[in-house]
DRENRO-653382 format. One record per residue (C-alpha): residue in one letter; x, y negated, z negated. Coordinates in steps of 0.05 Angstrom, whole numbers. Layout:
<recs>
(rec A (X Y Z))
...
</recs>
This chain:
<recs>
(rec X (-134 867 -3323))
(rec X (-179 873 -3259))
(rec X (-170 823 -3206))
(rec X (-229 783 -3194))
(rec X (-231 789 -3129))
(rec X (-261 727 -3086))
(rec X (-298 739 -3013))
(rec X (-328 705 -2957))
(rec X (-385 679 -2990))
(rec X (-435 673 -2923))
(rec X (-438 716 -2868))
(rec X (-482 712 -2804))
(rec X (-477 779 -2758))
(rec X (-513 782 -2692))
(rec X (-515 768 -2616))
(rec X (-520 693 -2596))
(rec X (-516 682 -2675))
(rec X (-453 631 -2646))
(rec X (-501 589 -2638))
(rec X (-522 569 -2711))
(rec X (-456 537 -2723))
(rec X (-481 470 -2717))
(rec X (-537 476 -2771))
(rec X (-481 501 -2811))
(rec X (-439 446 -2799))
(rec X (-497 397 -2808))
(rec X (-503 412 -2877))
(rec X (-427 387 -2888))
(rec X (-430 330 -2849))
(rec X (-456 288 -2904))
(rec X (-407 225 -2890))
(rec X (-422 225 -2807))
(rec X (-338 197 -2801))
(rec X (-317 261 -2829))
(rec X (-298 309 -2774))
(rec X (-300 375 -2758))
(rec X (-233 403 -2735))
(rec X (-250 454 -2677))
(rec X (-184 502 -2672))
(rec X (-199 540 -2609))
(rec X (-158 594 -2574))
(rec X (-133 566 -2511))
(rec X (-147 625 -2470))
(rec X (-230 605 -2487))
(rec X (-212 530 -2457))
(rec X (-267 522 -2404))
(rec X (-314 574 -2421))
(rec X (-386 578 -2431))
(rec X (-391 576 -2495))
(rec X (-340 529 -2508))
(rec X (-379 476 -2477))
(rec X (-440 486 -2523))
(rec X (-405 480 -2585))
(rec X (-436 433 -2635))
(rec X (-371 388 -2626))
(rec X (-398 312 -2637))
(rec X (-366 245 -2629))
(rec X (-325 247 -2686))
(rec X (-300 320 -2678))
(rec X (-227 333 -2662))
(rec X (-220 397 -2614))
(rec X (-155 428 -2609))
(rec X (-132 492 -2560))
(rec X (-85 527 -2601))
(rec X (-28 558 -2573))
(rec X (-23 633 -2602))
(rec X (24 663 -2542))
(rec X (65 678 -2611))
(rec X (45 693 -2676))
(rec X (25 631 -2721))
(rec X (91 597 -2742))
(rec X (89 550 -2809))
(rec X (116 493 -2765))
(rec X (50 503 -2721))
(rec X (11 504 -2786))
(rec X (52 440 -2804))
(rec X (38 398 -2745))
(rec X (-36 417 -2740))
(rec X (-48 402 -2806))
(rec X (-9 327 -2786))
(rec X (-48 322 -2726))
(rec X (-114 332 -2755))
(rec X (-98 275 -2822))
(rec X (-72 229 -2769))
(rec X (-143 243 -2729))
(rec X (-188 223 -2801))
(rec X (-165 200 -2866))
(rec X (-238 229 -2890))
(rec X (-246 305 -2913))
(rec X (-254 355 -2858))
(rec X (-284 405 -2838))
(rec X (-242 469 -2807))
(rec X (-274 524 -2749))
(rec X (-231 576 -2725))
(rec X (-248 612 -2666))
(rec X (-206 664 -2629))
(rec X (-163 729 -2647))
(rec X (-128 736 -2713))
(rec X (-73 683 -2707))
(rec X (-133 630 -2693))
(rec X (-160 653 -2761))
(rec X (-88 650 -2798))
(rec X (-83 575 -2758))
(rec X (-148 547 -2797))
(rec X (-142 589 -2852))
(rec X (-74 561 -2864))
(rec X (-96 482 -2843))
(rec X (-158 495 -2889))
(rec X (-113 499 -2944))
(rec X (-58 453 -2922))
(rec X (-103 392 -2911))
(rec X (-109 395 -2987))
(rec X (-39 417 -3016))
(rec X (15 376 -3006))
(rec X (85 396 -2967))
(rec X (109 448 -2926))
(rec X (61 506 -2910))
(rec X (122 561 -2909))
(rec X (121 533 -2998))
(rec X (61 573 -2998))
(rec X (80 635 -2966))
(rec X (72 689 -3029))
(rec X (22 713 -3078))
(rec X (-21 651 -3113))
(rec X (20 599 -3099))
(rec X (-39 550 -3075))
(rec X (-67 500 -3132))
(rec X (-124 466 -3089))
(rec X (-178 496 -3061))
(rec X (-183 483 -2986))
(rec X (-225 441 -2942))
(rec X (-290 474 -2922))
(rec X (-278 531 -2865))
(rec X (-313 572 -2813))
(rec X (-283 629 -2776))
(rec X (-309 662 -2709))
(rec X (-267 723 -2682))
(rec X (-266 738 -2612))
(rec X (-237 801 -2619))
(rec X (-243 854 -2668))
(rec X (-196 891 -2712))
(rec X (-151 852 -2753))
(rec X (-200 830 -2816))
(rec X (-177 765 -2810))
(rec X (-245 734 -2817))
(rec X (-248 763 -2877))
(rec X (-179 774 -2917))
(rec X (-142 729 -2968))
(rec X (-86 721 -2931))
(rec X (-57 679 -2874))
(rec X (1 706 -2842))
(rec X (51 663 -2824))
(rec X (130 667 -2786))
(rec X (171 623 -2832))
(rec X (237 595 -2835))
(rec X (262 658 -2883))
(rec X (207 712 -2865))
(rec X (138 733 -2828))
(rec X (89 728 -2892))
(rec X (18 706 -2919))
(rec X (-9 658 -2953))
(rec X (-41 698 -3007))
(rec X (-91 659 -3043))
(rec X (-166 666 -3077))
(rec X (-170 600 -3029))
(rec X (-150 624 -2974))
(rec X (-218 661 -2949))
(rec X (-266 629 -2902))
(rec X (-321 596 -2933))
(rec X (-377 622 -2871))
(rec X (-361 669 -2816))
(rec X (-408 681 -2748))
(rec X (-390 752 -2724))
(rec X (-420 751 -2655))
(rec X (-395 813 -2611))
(rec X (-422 767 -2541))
(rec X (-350 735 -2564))
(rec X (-319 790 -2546))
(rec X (-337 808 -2471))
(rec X (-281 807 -2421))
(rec X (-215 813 -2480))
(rec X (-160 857 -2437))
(rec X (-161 939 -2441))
(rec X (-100 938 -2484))
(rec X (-110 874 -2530))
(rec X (-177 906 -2548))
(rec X (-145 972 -2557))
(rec X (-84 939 -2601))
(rec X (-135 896 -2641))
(rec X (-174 940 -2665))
(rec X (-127 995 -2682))
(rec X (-109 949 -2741))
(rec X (-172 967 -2774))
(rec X (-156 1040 -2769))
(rec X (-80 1031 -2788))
(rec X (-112 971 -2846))
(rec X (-159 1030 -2873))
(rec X (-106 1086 -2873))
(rec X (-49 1056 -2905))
(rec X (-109 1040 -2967))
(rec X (-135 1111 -2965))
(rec X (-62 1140 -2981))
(rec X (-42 1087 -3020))
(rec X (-29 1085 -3102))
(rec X (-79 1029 -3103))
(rec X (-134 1061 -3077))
(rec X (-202 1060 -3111))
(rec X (-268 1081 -3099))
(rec X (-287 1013 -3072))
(rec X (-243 1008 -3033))
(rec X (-250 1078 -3003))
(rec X (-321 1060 -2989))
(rec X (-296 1009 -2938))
(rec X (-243 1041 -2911))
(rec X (-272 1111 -2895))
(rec X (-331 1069 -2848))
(rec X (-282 1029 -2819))
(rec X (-251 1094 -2795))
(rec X (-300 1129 -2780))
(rec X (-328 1073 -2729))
(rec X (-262 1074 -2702))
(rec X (-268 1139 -2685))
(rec X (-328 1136 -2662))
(rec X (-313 1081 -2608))
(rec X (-248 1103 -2585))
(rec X (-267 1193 -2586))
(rec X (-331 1182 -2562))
(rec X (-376 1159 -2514))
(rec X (-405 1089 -2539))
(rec X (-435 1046 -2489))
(rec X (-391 982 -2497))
(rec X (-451 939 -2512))
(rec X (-455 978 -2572))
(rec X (-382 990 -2585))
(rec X (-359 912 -2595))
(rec X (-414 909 -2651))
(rec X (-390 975 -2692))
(rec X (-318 948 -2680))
(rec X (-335 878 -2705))
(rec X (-371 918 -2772))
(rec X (-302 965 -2777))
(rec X (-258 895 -2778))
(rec X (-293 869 -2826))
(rec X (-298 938 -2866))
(rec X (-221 957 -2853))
(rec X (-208 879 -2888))
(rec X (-245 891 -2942))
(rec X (-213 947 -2953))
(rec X (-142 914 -2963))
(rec X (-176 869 -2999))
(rec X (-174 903 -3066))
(rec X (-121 954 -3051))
(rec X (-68 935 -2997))
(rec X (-32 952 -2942))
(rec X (35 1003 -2941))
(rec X (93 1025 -2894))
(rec X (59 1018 -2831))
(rec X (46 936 -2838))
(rec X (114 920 -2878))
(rec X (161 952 -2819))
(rec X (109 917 -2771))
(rec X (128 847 -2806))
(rec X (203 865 -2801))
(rec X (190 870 -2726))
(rec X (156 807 -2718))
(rec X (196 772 -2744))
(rec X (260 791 -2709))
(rec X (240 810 -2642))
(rec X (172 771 -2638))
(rec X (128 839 -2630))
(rec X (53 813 -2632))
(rec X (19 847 -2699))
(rec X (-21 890 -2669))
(rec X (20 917 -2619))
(rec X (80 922 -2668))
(rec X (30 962 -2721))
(rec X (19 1007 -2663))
(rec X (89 1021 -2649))
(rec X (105 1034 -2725))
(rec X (50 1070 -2742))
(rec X (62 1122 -2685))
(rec X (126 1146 -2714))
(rec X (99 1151 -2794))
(rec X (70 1213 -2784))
(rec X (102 1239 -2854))
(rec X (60 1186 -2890))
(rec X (-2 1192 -2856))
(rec X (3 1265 -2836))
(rec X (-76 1270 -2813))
(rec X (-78 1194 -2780))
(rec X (-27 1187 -2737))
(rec X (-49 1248 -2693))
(rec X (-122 1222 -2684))
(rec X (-90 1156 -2663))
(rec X (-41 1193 -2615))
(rec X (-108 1224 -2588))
(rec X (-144 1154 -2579))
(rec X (-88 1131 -2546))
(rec X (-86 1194 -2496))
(rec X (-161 1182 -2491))
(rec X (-156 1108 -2465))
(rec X (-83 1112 -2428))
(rec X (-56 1069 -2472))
(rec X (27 1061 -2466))
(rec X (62 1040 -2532))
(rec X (118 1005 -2511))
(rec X (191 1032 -2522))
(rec X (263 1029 -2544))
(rec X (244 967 -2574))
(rec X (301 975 -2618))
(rec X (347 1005 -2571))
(rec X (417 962 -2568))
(rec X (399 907 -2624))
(rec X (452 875 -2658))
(rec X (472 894 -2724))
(rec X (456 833 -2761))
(rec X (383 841 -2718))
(rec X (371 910 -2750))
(rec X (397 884 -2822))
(rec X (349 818 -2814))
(rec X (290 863 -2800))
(rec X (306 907 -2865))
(rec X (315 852 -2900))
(rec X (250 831 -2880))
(rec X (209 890 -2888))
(rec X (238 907 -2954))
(rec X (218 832 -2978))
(rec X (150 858 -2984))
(rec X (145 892 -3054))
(rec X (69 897 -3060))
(rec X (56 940 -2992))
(rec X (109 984 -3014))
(rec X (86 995 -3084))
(rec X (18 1012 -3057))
(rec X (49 1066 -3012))
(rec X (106 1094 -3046))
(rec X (91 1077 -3119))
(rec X (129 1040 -3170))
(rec X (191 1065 -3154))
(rec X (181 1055 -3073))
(rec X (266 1035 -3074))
(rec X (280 1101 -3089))
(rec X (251 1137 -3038))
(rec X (256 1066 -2984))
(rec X (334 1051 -2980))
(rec X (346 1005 -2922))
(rec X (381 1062 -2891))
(rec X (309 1094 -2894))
(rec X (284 1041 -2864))
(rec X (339 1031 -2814))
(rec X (320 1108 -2794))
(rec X (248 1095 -2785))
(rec X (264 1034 -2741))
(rec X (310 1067 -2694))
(rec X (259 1113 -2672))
(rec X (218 1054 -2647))
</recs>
């Protein structure tokens, strides 16, 4: 059986194209009580743009707090905060980085599906389809506007919500959102789309769909971070290679690079696209061609990976973040094949960490 694979069914791509949200919204807003729940990065509190959002009367605004990676206990207490706000169906728009995306991604679906958010964390575990939800990245890289998934810290482990509901409904990619992002967040962010693209070109799951998207998403990378694109031009071919480098997880997957990235999350609190960074720069034996053309984009932008990130943990640190890394069985059939335990014993993976 092929999967049927669902996708962001509306797209609007463009400078200033930000602006349209509230004649998207207007067409939802049949019942003028029910809100729109703005989930807004904190670090945009106060900025132009902010203050010309369509936000009316009966709007709840929130400035998320993404200083760490989206927690389901965040998810949990947005999604109480926002049914204590209306009792009437809502509306969701996400705007900020990738955790703001996971954030109202996640209270999309949780404002329709009772309990705990961290019940959901898995593969097709959501029966409802969410409320209808918007997402508007300011910064480029992690596909979050357009993947299936919503990646969560829980109580047991750092994983998605993996769901056919979990997509945005409309997304407004608009590279003016991404002026003034730091050097290295930039930098960090967007490398997910090259490591997102990699680990589906050398995966067993690959296809030639797939391949499409993930070969341009590379090759924009490239472009951007080995050449000379004016940076005008650069945020828009890095907001087309997010999108591209999600898309091409989206009917494939990711591998070794993102599963030892979750371990490290989750036990030390390594921000996903720094800790993809890290990993990735030490798998050189599974992506023999990729890591040395990231090692050159880093040279080429005096970027500095941290390290010894590992260097003095505890034992029962080191055996949590196995633990958690091995949990992940679909990544590491895509990269290793069926029989991925074979060849990725936790003292495999307890080698590949102790380089970092």
């Amino acid at each position: 059986m092929y999967r049927n694979l669902r996708v962001v069914p509306q797209l609007i791509f463009g400078r200033g194209s930000v602006r349209q949200l509230g004649d998207i919204l207007a067409a939802r807003r049949k019942d003028s009580r029910a809100p729109a729940i703005f989930l807004i990065d904190r670090v945009h509190e106060g900025k132009e743009f902010v203050g010309q959002l369509p936000a009316a009367a009966s709007d709840l605004v929130i400035f998320v707090n993404v200083d760490t990676e989206p927690k389901t206990v965040y998810v949990d207490e947005l999604t109480r905060r926002s049914q204590e706000f209306s009792s009437q169906q809502a509306s969701v728009v996400g705007i900020g980085g990738g955790s703001t995306m996971d954030l109202a991604k996640a209270v999309a679906l949780m404002l329709t599906n009772p309990g705990s958010s961290s019940e959901y964390q898995g593969w097709d575990l959501v029966n409802n389809p969410g409320v209808y939800h918007v997402g508007i990245p300011t910064l480029a890289g992690t596909g979050a506007e357009v993947s299936r998934t919503t990646v969560l810290t829980g109580p047991i482990r750092k994983l998605g919500i993996n769901s056919d509901y979990t997509p945005f409904d409309q997304i407004i990619l608009d590279a003016d959102l991404l002026a003034g992002a730091p050097k290295d967040q930039r930098f960090y962010t967007a490398m997910d789309s090259f490591i997102h693209a990699s680990e589906s070109l050398l995966g067993t799951f690959i296809n030639e769909f797939s391949r499409a998207f993930a070969e341009k998403s590379q090759a924009l990378c490239r472009d951007v971070f080995l050449g000379d694109i004016e940076d005008a031009v650069a945020d828009e071919m890095l907001m087309v290679a997010s999108y591209l480098g999600g898309m091409s997880i989206a009917y494939s997957q990711v591998g070794v690079c993102h599963a030892l990235c979750y371990g490290l999350s989750y036990v030390l609190g390594v921000r996903h696209g720094v800790g993809n960074c890290i990993a990735f720069n030490h798998l050189e034996e599974y992506y023999p061609e990729d890591v040395p053309t990231f090692r050159a984009m880093l040279e080429r932008h005096n970027i500095e990976l941290p390290r010894g990130l590992t260097e003095g943990m505890s034992e029962q640190q080191m055996n949590e973040m196995i633990r958690v890394a091995l949990s992940l069985d679909p990544l590491w059939q895509n990269a290793l094949g069926p029989d991925w335990k074979e060849k990725m014993t936790p003292e495999r993976a307890r080698e590949l960490y102790l380089r970092m």
